[in-house]
N, CA, C and O atoms as a GROMACS GRO file, in nm:
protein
  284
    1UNK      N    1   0.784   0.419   1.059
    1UNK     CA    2   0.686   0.331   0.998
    1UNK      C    3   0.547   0.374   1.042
    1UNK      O    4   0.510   0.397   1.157
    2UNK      N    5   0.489   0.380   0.952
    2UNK     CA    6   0.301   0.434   0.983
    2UNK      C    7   0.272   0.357   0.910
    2UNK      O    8   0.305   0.311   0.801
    3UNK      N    9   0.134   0.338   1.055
    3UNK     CA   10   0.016   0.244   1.060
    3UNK      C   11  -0.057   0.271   0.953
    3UNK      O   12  -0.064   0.393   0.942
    4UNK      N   13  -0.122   0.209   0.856
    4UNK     CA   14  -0.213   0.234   0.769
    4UNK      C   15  -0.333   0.109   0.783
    4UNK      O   16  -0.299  -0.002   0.744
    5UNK      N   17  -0.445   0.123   0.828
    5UNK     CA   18  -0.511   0.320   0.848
    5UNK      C   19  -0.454   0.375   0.972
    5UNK      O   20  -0.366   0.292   0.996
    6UNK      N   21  -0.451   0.436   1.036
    6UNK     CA   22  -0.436   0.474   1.156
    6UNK      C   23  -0.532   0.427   1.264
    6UNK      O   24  -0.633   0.358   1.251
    7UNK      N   25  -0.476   0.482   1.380
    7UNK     CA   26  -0.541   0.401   1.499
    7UNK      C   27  -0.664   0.526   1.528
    7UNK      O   28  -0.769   0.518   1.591
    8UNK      N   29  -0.613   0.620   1.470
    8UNK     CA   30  -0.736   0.711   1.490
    8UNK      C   31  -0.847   0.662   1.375
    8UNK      O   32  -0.966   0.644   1.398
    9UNK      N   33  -0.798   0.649   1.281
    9UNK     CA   34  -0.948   0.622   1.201
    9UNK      C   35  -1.024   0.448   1.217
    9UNK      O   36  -1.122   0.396   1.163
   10UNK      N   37  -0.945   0.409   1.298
   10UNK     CA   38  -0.978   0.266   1.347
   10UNK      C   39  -1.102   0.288   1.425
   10UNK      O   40  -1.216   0.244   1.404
   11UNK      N   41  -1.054   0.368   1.524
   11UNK     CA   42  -1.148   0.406   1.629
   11UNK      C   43  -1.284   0.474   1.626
   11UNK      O   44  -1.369   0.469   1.714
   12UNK      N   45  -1.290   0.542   1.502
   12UNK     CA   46  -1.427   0.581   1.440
   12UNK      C   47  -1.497   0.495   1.454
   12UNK      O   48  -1.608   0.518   1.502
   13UNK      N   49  -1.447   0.320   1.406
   13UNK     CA   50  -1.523   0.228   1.390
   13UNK      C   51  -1.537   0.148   1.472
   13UNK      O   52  -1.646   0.090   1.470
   14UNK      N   53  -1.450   0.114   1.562
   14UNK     CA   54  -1.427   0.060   1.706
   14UNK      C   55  -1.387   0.156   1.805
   14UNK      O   56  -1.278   0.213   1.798
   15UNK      N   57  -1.441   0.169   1.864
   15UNK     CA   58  -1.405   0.288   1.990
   15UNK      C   59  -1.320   0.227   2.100
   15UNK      O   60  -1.253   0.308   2.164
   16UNK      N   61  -1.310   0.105   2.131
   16UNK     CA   62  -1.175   0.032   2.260
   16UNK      C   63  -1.078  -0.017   2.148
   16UNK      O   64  -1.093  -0.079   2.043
   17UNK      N   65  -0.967   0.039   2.221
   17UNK     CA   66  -0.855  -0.007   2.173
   17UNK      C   67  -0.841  -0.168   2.193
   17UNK      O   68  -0.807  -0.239   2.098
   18UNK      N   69  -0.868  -0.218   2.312
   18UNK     CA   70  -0.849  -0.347   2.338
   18UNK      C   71  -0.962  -0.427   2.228
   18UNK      O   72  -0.928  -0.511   2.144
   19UNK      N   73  -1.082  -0.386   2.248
   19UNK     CA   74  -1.161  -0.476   2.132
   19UNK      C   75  -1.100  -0.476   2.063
   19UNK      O   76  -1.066  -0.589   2.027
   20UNK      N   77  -1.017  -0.324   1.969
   20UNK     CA   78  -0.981  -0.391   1.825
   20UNK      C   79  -0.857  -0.423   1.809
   20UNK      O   80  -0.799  -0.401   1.703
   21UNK      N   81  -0.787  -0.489   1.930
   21UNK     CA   82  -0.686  -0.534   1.970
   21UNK      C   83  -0.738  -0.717   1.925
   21UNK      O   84  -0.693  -0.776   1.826
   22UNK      N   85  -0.801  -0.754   1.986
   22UNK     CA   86  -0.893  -0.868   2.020
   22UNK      C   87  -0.957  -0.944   1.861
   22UNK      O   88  -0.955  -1.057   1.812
   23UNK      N   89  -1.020  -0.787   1.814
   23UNK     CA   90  -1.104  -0.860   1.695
   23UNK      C   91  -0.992  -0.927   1.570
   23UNK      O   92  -0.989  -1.029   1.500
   24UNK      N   93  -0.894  -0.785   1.592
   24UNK     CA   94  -0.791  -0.810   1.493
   24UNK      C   95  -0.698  -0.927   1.475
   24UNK      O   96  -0.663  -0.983   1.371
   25UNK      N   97  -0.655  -0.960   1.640
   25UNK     CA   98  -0.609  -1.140   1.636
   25UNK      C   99  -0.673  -1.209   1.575
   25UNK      O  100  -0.637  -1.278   1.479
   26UNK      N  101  -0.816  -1.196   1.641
   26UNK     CA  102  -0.885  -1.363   1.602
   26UNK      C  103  -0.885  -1.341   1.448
   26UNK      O  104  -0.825  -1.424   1.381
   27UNK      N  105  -0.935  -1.257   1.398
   27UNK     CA  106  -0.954  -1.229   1.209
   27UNK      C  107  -0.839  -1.262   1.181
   27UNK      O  108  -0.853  -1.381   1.153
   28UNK      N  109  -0.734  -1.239   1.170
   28UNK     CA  110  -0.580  -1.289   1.159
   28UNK      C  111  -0.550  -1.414   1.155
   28UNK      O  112  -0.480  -1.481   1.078
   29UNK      N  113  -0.624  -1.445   1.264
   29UNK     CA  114  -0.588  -1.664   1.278
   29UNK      C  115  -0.690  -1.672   1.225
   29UNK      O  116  -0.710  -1.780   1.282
   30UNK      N  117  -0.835  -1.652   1.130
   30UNK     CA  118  -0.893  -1.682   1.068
   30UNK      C  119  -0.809  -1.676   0.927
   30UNK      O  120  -0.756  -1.763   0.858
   31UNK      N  121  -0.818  -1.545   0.916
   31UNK     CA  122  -0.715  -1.555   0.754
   31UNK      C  123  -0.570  -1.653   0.759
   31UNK      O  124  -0.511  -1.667   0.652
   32UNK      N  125  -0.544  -1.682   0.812
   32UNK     CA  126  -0.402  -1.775   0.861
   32UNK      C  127  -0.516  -1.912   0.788
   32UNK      O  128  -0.544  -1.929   0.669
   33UNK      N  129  -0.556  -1.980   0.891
   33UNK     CA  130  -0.597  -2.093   0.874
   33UNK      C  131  -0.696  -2.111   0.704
   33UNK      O  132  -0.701  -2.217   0.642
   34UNK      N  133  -0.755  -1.998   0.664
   34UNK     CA  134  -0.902  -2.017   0.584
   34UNK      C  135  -0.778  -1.947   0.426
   34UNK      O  136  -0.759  -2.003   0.319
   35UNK      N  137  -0.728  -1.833   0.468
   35UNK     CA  138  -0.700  -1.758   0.318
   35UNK      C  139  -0.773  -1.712   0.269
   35UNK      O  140  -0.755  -1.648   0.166
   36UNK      N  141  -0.916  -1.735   0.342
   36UNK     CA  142  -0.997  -1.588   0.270
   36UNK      C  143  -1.005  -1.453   0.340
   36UNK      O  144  -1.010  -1.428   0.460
   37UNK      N  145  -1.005  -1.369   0.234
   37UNK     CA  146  -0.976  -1.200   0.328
   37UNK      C  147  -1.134  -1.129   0.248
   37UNK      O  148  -1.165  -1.169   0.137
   38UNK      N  149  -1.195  -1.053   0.302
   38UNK     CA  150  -1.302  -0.986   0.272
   38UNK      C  151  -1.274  -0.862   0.159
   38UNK      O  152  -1.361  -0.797   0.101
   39UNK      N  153  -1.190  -0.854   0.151
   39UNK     CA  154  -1.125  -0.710   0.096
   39UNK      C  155  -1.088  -0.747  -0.080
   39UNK      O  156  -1.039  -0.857  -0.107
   40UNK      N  157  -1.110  -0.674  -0.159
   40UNK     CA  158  -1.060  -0.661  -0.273
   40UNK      C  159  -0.869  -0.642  -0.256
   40UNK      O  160  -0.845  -0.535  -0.200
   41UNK      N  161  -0.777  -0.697  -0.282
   41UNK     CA  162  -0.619  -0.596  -0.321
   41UNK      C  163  -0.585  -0.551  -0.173
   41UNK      O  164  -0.623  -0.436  -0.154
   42UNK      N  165  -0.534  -0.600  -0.080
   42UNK     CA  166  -0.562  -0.547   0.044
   42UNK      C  167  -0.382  -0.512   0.036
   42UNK      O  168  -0.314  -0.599  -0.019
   43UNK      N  169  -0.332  -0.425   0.075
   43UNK     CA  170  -0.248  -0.360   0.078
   43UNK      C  171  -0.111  -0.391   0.162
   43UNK      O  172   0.006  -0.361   0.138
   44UNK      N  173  -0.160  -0.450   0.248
   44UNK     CA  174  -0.082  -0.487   0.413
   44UNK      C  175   0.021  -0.662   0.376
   44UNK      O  176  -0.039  -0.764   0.340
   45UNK      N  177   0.123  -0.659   0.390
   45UNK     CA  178   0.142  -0.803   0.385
   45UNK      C  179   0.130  -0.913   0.500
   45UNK      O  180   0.158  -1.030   0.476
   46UNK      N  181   0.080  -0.866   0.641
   46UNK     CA  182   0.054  -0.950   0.713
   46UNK      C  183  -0.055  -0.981   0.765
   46UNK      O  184  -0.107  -0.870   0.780
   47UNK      N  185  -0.142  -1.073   0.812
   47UNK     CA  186  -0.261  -1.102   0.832
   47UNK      C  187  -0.312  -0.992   0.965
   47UNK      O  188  -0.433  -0.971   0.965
   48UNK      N  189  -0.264  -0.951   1.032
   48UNK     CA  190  -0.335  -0.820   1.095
   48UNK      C  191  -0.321  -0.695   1.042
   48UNK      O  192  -0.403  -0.620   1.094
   49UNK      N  193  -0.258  -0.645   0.966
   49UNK     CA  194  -0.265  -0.528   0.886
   49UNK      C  195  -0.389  -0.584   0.782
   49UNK      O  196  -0.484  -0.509   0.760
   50UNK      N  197  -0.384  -0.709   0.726
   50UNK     CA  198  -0.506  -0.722   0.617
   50UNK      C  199  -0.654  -0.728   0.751
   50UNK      O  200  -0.749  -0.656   0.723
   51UNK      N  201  -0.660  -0.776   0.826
   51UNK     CA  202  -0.796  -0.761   0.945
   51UNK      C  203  -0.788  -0.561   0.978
   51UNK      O  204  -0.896  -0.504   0.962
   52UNK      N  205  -0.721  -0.510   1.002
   52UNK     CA  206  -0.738  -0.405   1.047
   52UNK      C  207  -0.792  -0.310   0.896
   52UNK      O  208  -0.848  -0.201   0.905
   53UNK      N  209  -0.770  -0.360   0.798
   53UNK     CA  210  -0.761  -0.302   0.649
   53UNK      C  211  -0.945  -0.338   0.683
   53UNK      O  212  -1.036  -0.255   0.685
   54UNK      N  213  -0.954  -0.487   0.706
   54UNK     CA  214  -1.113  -0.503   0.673
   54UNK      C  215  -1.186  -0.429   0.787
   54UNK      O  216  -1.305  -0.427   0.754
   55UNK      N  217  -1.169  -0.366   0.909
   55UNK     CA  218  -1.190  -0.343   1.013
   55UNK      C  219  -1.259  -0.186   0.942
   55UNK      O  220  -1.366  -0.127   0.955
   56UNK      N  221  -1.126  -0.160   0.862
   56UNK     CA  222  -1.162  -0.009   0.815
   56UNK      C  223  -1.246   0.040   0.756
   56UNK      O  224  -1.312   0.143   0.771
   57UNK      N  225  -1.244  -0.091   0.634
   57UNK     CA  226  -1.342  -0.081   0.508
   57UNK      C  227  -1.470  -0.153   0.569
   57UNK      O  228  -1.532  -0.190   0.469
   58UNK      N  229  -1.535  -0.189   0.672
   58UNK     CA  230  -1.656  -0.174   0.785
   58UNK      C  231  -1.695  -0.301   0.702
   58UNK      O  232  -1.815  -0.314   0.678
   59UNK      N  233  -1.612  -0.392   0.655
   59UNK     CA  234  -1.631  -0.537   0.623
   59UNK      C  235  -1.618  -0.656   0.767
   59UNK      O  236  -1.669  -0.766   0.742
   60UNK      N  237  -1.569  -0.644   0.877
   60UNK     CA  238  -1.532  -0.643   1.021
   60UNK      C  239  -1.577  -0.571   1.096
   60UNK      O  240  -1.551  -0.451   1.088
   61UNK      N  241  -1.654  -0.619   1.185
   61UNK     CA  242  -1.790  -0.557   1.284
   61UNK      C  243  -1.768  -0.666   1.416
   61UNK      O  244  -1.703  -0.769   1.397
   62UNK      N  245  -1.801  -0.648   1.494
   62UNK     CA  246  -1.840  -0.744   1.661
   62UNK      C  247  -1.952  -0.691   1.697
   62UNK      O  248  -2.008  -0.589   1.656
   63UNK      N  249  -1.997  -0.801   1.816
   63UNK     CA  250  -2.134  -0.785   1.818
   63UNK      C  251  -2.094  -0.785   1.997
   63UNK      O  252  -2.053  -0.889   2.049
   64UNK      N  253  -2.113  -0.647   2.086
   64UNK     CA  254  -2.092  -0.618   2.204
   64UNK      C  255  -2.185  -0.688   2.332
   64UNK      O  256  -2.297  -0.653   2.370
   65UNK      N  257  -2.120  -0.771   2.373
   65UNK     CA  258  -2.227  -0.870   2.483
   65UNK      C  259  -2.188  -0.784   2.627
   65UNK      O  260  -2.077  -0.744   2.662
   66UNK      N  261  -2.314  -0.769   2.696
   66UNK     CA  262  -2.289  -0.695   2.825
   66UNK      C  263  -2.235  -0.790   2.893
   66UNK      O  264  -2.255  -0.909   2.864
   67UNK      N  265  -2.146  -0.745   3.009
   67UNK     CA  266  -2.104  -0.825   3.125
   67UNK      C  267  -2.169  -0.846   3.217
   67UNK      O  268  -2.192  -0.747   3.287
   68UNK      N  269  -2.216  -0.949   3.252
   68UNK     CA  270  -2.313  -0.946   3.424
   68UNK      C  271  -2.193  -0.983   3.512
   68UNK      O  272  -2.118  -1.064   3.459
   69UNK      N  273  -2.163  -0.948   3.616
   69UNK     CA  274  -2.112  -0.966   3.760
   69UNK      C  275  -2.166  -1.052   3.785
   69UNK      O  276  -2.289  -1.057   3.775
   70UNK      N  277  -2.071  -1.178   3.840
   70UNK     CA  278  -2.112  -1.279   3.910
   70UNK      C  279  -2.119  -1.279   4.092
   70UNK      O  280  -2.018  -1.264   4.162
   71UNK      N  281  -2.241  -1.296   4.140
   71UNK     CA  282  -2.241  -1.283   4.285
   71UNK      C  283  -2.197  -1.381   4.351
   71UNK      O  284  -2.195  -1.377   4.474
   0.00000   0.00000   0.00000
């Protein structure tokens, strides 16, 4: 079974695996709860294959907050 898109062309657009580990849940329990998907015909029948689909097509973006260390 292959990933479509792949995890390599994921990463073009997200470079941590764990972020797009992360983004792809929450978009998932968004499409779960809402039923709206960003995508025209999205290919995937489950709600993280359709987030990783929008991830691809650069419709799905995060916005990177630095970490401060707490003293």
């Amino acid at each position: 079974m292959m990933l479509e898109p792949s995890i390599d062309q994921l990463q073009t657009k997200i470079n941590s695996k764990y972020t797009l580990v992360i983004l792809s849940a929450r978009r998932a329990r968004q499409i779960q709860n809402t039923k709206i998907v960003q995508i025209e015909a999205p290919t995937a029948a489950k709600n993280v294959g359709i987030a990783l689909e929008e991830i691809h097509a650069g419709k799905l973006t995060y916005v990177s907050t630095e970490y401060k260390e707490r003293r």
